[in-house]
N, C-alpha and C positions, 0 to 999 in steps of 0.2 A: 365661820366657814370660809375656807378659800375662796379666792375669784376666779373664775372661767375667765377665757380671751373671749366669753360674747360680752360678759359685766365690763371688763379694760373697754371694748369696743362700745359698750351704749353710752359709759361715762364718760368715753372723749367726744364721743356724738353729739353730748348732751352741750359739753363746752362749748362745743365749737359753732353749734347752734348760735349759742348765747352770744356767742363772740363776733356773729355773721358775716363766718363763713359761708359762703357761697355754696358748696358743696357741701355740705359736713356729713354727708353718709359715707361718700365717694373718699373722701378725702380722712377720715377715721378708721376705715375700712383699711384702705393703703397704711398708713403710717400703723397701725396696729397691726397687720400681717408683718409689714417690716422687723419691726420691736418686737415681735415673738417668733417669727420664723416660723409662723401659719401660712397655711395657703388660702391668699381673698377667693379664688375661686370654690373654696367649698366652707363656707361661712356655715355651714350648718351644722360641721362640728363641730364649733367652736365652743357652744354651751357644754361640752361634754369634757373640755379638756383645760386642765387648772394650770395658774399662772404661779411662779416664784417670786419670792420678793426682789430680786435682781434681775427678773424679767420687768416686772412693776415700774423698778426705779428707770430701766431704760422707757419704758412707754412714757410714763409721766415727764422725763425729762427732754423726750422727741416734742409730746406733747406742750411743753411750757414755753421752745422755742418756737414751734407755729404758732401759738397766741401772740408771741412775740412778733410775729411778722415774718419769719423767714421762710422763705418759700419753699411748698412742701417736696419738691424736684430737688432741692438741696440736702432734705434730710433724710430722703429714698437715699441720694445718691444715684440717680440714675429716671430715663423721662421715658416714653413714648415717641416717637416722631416715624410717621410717613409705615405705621405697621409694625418698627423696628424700636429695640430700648438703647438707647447709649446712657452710658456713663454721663452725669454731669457732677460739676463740681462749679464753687462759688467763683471759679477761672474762670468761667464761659457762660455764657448767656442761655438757659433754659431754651431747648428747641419750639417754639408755637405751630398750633395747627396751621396758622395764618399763612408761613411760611412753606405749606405740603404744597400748592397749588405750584410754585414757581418750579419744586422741587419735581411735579409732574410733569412740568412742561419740556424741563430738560432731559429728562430719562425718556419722554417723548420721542424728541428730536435726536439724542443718544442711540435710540434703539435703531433708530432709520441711518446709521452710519457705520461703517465696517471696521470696528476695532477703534474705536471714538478716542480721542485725548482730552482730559478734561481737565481745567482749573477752577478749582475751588477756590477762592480770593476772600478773604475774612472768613477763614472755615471755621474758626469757634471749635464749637463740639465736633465739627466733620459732620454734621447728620445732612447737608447739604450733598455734597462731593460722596459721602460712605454710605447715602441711598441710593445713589445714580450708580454704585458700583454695584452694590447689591443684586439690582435689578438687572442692568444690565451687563451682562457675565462676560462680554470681551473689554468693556471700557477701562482705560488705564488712568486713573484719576492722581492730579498734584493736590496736594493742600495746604496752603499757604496763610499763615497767620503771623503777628510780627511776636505774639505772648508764649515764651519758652512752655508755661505751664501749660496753655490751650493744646503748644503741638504736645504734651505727653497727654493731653484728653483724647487729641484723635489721634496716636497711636493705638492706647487703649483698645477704641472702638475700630478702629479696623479690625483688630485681633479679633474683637468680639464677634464682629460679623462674620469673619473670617476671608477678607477680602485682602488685608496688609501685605499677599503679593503682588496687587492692583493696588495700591495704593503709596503715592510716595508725600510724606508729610516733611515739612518743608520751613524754614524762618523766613518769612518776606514781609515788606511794609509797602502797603499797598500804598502810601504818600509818597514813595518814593518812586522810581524808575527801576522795573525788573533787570535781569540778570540775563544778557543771551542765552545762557546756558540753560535755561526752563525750556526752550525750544518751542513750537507752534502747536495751538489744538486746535478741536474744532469747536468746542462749548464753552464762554467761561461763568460762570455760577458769581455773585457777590451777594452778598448778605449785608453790607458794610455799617460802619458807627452811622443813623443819621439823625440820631436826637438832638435837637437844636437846644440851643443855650435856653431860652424861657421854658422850656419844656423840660430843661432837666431840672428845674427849682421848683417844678410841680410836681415832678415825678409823686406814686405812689409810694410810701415807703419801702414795701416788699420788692421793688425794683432798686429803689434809692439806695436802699442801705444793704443790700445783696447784691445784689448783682455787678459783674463790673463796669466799674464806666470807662474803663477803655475801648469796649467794644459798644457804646452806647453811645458817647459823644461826637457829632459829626461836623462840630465848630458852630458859631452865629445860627447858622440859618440854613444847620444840618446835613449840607450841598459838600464842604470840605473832599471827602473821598470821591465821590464821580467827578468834580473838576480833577482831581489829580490823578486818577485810573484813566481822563482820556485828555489830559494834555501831557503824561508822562510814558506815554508809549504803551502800556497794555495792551489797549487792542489791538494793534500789531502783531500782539503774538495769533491772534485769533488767525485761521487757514483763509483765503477765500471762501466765501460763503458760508463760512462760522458766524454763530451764534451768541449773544451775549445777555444774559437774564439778571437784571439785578429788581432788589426789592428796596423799598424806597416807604417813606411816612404818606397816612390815608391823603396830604395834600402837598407832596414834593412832587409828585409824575408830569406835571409840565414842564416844570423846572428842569427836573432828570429828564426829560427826555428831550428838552432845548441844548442841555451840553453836552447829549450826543449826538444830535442832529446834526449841531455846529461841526461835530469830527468828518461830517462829508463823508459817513465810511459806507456807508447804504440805508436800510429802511428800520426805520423805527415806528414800534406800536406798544398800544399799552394794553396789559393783559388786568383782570380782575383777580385778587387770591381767593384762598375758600373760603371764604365768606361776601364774594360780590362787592368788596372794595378794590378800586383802582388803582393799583401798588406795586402792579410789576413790571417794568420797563424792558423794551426786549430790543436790541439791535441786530436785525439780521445782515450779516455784511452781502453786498454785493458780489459776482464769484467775476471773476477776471479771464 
């Protein structure tokens, strides 16, 4: 007898169980609605309706490379973050929830501003900079990544959100010294590289061997990008009493927030992400 999409779904269940996965409901659920082009949200049909054998071969073949390690965001083709789905691709760094708290704070302080300018600095996927546009409906957001491939991820997802007339995506390297021509905002959002050299030889595989490590590595002792975002002019561009939010490792925040203190530019504090770790560093300029 044929196989339904619920038998595909128990027997990757069952793998991925064996294989300990962490999820393996949540996470078989997903990649089998993928590979059949079922809707997760109504699993109930799914005993009722049979699978092909070139439906099979794609499931089995999604399924053989998550055993393998590769991260299930990768072979969606697409994550979750902050409400919102973007596109992802093995160009960019999977969105984390960890990451929504910082992306709160600044759609926060966006919202309290009249037609906001915002930069996004290591935008990766854009899901930083293309939630804060989301949300709030007059912000004009840059987004600046040095990866040709990353900026056609967050083209992509502008489009998708449908914000890409607020939105201007952009080639920058954030070790380097901006361009006048970016002009002055009042936000700027960083995400930056700041995996330290011992931490990238321990890396998990599923990070290691996916993900890229250019958006991962932030030299020795992970610090590389904040010395050079505030001894190479960046914040500069920030307005008078702008804003600057970067996210930083569970134990850089002293560190990050001593090389911006050193910038003399105003008040700096450390925020907790979602999950009550100590990771977001906030500069608020003083207004003139």
């Amino acid at each position: 007898m044929a196989d339904t999409i619920y038998d595909l779904y128990a027997a990757t269940r069952k793998l991925f169980k064996a294989a300990g996965i962490s999820m393996p409901d949540l996470e078989a659920r997903e990649l089998v609605a993928a590979a059949t082009g079922a809707d997760k949200s109504r699993t109930a049909d799914w005993g009722h309706r049979y699978i092909d054998e070139p439906t099979r071969a794609r499931a089995e073949g999604l399924c053989r490379r998550r055993l393998d390690g590769e991260p299930l965001a990768y072979l969606l083709g697409e994550w979750d973050f902050y409400g919102l789905t973007f596109q992802v691709t093995p160009d960019v760094l999977i969105p984390r929830p960890d990451t929504e708290r910082l992306c709160e704070l600044a759609i926060g302080r966006a919202a309290q501003v009249v037609n906001p300018r915002v930069l996004d600095l290591c935008a990766g996927s854009g899901c930083i900079g293309l939630s804060l546009a989301h949300e709030v409906e007059d912000a004009r957001v840059v987004l600046l990544d040095v990866s040709d491939a990353a900026l056609s991820v967050e083209r992509e997802n502008a489009r998708r959100l449908g914000v890409d007339r607020r939105a201007i995506v952009m080639k920058g390297d954030a070790l380097q010294a901006p361009v006048p021509a970016l002009g002055r905002f009042h936000i700027l959002t960083c995400n930056p590289p700041y995996v330290t050299g011992d931490e990238m030889a321990a890396l998990d595989r599923s990070v290691a061997a996916f993900e890229p490590h250019l958006a991962l590595y932030g030299g020795a002792d992970g610090l590389d990008f904040y010395r050079a975002i505030a001894k190479n002019g960046w914040l500069n561009l920030l307005l008078p009493g702008g804003q600057a939010y970067f996210e930083c490792g569970d134990r850089q925040y002293p560190a990050v927030a001593a090389i911006l203190e050193d910038t003399n530019r105003g008040r700096v504090h450390v925020e907790e992400d979602t999950f009550g770790v100590q990771r977001i560093v906030v500069l608020e300029l003083w207004d003139e």
